[in-house]
N, C-alpha and C positions, 0 to 999 in steps of 0.2 A: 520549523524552517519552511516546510511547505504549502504554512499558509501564509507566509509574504508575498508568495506571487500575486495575489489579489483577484483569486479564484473562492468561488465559494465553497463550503468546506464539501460539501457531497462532491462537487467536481473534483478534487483533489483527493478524496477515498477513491471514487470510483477510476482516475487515472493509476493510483498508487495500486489497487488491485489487482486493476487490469494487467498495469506491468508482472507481479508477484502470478500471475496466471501465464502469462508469455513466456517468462522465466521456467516453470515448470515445462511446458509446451517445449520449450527449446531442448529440455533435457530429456526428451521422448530421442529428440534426432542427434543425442551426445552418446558416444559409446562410453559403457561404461557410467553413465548416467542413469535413472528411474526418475518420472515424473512422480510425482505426492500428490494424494487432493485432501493429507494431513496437514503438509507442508502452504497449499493455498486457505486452507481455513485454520491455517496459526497465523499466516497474513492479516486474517478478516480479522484475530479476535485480538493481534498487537494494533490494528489499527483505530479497534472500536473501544483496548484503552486509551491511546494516545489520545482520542478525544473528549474521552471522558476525563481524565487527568489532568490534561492542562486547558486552563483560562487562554480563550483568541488572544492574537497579540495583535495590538493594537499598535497603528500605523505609527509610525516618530511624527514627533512635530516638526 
């Protein structure tokens, strides 16, 4: 889904991680929270399957 935008695909890991990094960052200042940097590098390796797994999708006619 989030390569419809019509971003190339490193740009859209590197925004989807960045987010998955902020996310943790945020739960440093949630009580009751812990940041992960298990939690950001399980990020990195659902992401480095998701593009290994699926074929680009290719624009509609």
């Amino acid at each position: 889904m989030a390569r419809r935008c019509g971003w190339p695909a490193p740009r859209v890991l590197a925004v989807l991680l960045a987010y998955g990094v902020a996310i943790e960052v945020g739960q440093a200042f949630t009580p009751g929270r812990d940041p992960s940097l298990g939690d950001v590098l399980a990020d990195a390796v659902g992401l480095a399957l998701g593009v290994w797994r699926w074929p680009p999708v290719r624009p509609a006619t």
